[in-house]
N, C-alpha and C positions, 0 to 999 in steps of 0.2 A: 379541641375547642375549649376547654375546661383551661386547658395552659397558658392559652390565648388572651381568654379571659381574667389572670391571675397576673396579666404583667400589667407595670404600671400605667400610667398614659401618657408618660412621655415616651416610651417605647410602643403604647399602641397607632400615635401618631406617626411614627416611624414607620410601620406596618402599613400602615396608609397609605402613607407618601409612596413609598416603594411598590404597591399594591396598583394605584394610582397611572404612575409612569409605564409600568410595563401594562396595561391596560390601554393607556396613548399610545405606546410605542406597538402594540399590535393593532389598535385601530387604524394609526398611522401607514403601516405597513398593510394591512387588506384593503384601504382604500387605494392606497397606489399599487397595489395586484390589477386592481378594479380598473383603476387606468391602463395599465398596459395591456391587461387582456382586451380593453376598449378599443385601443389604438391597434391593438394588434389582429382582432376582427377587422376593422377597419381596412387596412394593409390586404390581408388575406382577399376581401372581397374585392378589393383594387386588380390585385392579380388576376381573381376568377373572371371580373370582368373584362379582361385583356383578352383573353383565351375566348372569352362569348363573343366578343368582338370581332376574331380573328374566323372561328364558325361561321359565324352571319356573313362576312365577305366573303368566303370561299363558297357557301351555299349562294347566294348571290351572284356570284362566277359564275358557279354550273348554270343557273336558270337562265342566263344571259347568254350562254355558249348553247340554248337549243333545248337540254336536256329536259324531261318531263317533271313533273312535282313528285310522281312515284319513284323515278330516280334518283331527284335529291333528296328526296327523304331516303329511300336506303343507304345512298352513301352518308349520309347525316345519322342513322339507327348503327350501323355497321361501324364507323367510329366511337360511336357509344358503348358499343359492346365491346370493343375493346382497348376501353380506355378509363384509368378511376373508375372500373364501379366495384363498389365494397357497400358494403351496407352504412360506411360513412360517409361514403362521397359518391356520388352518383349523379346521371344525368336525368331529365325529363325534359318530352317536347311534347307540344300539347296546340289541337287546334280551335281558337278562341280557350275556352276550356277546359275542352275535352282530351283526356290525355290520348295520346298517339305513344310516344314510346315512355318507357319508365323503370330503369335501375338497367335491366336485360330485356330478352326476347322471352323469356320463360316468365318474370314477376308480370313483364307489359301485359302478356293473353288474359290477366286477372285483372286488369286497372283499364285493357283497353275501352275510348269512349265512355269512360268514367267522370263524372266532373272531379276536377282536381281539390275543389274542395270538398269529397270524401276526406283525404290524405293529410289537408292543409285548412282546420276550419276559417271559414268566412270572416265569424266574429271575432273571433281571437287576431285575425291579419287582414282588419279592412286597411288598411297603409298598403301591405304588401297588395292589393287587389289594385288599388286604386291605381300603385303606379303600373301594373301588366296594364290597364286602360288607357292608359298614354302613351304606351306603344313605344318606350324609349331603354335605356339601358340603365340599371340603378340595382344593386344590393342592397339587400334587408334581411333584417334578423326574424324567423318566422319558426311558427310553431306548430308541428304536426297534431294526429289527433290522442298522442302518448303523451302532450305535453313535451316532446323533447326540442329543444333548440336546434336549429337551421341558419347558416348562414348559406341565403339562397342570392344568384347574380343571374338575370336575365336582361335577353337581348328580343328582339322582334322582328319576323321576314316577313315579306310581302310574295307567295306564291303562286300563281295562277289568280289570282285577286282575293286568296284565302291568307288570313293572318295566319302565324303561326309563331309559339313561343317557345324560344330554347331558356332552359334553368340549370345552372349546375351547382348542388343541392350539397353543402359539406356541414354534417355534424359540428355544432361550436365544442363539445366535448373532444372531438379527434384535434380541432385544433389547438384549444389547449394543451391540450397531453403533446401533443407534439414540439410545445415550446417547451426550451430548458429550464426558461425564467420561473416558470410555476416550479420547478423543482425549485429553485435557488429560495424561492419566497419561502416554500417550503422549509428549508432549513433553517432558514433567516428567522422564522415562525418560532421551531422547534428550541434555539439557538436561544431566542426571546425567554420563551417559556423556561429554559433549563437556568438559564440567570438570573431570572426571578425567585424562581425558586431554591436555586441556594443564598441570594439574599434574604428572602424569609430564614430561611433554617441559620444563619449568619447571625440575623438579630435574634433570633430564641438561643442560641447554645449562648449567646455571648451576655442574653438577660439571666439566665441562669449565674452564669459566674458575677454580674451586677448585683442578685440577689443577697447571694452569698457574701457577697463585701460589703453590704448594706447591713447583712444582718449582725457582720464583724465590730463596723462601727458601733451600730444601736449596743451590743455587749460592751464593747471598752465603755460608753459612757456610762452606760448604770454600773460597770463597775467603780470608772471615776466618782459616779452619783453616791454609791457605796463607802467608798472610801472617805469623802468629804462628811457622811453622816457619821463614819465611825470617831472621825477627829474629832469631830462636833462634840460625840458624846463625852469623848475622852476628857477635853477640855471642860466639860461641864461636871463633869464626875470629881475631876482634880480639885477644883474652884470649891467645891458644893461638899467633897470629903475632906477635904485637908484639914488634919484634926489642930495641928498648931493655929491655922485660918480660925478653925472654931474656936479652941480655946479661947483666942485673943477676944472675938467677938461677945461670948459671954462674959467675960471681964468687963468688958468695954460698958456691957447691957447693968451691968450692975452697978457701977458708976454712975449713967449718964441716964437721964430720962429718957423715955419711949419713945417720944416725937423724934428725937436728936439722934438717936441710932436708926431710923426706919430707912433713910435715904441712902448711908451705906450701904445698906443690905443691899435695894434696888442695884444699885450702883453696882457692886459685887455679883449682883445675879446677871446681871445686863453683862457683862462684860465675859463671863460666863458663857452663856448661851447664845451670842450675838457673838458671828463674825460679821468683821464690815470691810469695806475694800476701800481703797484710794484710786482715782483718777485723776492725772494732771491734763491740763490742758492750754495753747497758749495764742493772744490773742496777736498779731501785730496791728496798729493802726495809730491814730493821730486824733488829739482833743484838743481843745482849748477850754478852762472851766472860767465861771463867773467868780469874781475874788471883791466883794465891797460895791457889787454894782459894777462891775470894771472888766471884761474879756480879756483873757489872755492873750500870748501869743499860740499858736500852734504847735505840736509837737509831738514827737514818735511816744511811744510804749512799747514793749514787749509782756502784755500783763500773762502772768499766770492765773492759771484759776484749778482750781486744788479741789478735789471734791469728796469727800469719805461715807458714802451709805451702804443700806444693808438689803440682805434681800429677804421677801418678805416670805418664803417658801425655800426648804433648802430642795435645792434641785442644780441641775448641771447649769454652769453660768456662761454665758458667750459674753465677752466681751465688746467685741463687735458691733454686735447689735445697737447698744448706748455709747459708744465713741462712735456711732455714725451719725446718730440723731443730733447727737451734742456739737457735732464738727457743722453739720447742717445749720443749726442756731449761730456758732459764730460765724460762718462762713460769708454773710451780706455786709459783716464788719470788717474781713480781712481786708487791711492795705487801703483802708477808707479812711476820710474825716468822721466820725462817728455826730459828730454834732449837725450833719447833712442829714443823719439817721434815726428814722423814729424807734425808741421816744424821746431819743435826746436832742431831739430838733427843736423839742421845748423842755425838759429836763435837762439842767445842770448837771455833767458827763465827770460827777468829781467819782473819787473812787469809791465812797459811799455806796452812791446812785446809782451807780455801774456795778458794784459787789450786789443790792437789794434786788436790783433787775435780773442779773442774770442766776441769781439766786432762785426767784423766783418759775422763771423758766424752766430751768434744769430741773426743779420739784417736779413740774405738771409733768415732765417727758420720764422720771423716773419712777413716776407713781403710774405711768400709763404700761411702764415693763415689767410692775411688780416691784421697785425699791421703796426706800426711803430716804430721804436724805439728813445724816445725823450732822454735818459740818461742810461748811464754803469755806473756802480760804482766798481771796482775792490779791493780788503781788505787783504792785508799778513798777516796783524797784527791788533789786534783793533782800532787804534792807528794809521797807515798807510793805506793810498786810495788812489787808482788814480782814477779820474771822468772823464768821456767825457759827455759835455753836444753836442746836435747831435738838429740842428734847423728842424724846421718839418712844412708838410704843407699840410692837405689835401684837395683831392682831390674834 
């Protein structure tokens, strides 16, 4: 459980999911058990009742050929005995109620003139009661007084003007076991459970070795994280010891008033301790500017847009992250009229206007990553820039 609980959650959702399905797929499967054993009671009491059927006319024959009720009933007992009787399938004949024969001649002498529902309570099988009163032929699923299941099939004879009820009485246990299909479920069951279960152990051995490669990454980068601090310092040591650097500097200090050297320094120190990156970027699309009150005509660009900041934290730097954002900002311009496009719908789309805006812009998205932004560079033409250099100070 402790392992279980230490993996991440996109592997515990996986666990789930997995968890989940074979949960369906066994519900799935014991409810259609539940059907075929349904169908297959069914079936089974079809038969019994063929056979009850087959009873009742031949006892019907005899009474009609002369024979006495004591007689049909022995040849009807006498079949009984030996025929199915096991302690899962058995016969009973019973007059109105009271039982006349039941399982054999040896269990009968204990049950004789017994009401049947001793054996078969009332409450538990008024259905089964009701239909012995209608005197017809019908199988029902009925429950002794062990609670165990019965599928029982009776038929009903008219004898010397005495009802009388034959049942043949078969264990729903016997006839389960007797079908092969419960076995097959069975396996089919087992089958489930065993493939489950090596996909669980599938996603744990396989989150182990996930672990381990996660944990590989997280190393390389604070070592990369490492490495970029040590440059840094080195660069800053260089800059900050270089005794010729100094020299020249106090020379410089003795010359020149205090004001007049301060900004060097900054400037040497910044350059120093401040890496900064470049990012090009490029626009395609179509303007036309205002010229004297006058509109142009229309026409393509290819602008570049050039970007050099810093980051405010040394730390590992994805690039990614800010050429997505930044591609997202020009992207409603690509392959457009820009002058269709706010805000140049009412802003004059000269390259100024276009450098301050998206200058703009690109600040709020790399102040929101942690940058700053020291320099724009804006490009119509190769040949034509506008720059904004943007003074900076961190924090």
């Amino acid at each position: 459980m402790k392992q279980i609980l230490k993996i991440p959650s996109s592997n515990k959702k996986r666990i789930i999911v997995i968890v989940l399905c074979f949960v369906g797929i066994l519900f799935f499967n014991s409810v259609e058990e539940g059907k075929h054993q349904q169908v297959l009671l069914e079936r089974y009491g079809e038969e019994q009742l063929l056979l009850i059927k087959q009873v009742v006319a031949f006892s019907e024959n005899m009474s009609q050929k002369g024979e006495t009720v004591e007689e049909v009933l022995q040849q009807l007992t006498d079949y009984f005995e030996e025929n199915v009787t096991s302690g899962s399938r058995y016969w009973i004949l019973c007059q109105g109620r009271q039982i006349v024969f039941y399982k054999n001649n040896a269990v009968t002498k204990q049950y004789i003139k017994l009401p049947i529902t001793n054996y078969f309570p009332q409450e538990e099988n008024i259905n089964f009661y009701k239909e012995i009163g209608k005197r017809g032929f019908f199988s029902k699923v009925v429950s002794d007084q062990y609670q165990q299941k019965f599928i029982i099939s009776s038929g009903s004879i008219q004898l010397s003007g005495q009802i009388y009820h034959l049942m043949l009485c078969t264990s729903k246990d016997f006839i389960t076991n007797q079908s092969q299909t419960r076995v097959h479920h069975t396996y089919i069951t087992l089958g489930i459970l065993l493939l489950g279960a090596v996909s669980l152990c599938s996603v744990l051995l396989f989150h182990k070795e996930l672990v381990r490669a996660k944990r590989e990454i997280f190393s390389l980068k604070q070592e990369v994280l490492k490495k970029n601090c040590q440059v840094s310092a080195l660069s800053s040591e260089k800059y900050l010891t270089d005794e010729d650097s100094a020299q020249r500097m106090e020379a410089e200090e003795r010359k020149m008033p205090k004001e007049q050297i301060e900004e060097p320094k900054v400037i040497l120190e910044k350059r120093a301790l401040y890496r900064q990156y470049r990012l090009k970027f490029y626009l395609n699309a179509y303007h036309s500017i205002m010229i004297d009150g006058k509109e142009g005509d229309i026409h393509p660009h290819t602008w570049q847009v050039m970007i050099q900041m810093v980051k405010q934290k040394d730390e590992f730097v994805l690039f990614n992250e800010i050429e997505d954002k930044i591609d997202a900002l020009f992207a409603k311009y690509q392959d457009q009229t820009i002058n269709t496009i706010a805000p140049f719908d009412t802003l004059n789309p000269s390259l100024e206007n276009i450098s301050e805006y998206f200058k703009n812009e690109i600040t709020v998205i790399l102040q929101e990553s942690g940058w700053i932004l020291t320099q724009f560079e804006c490009s119509e033409t190769p040949t034509r820039s506008y720059l904004i250099e943007i003074p900076f100070e961190i924090q």
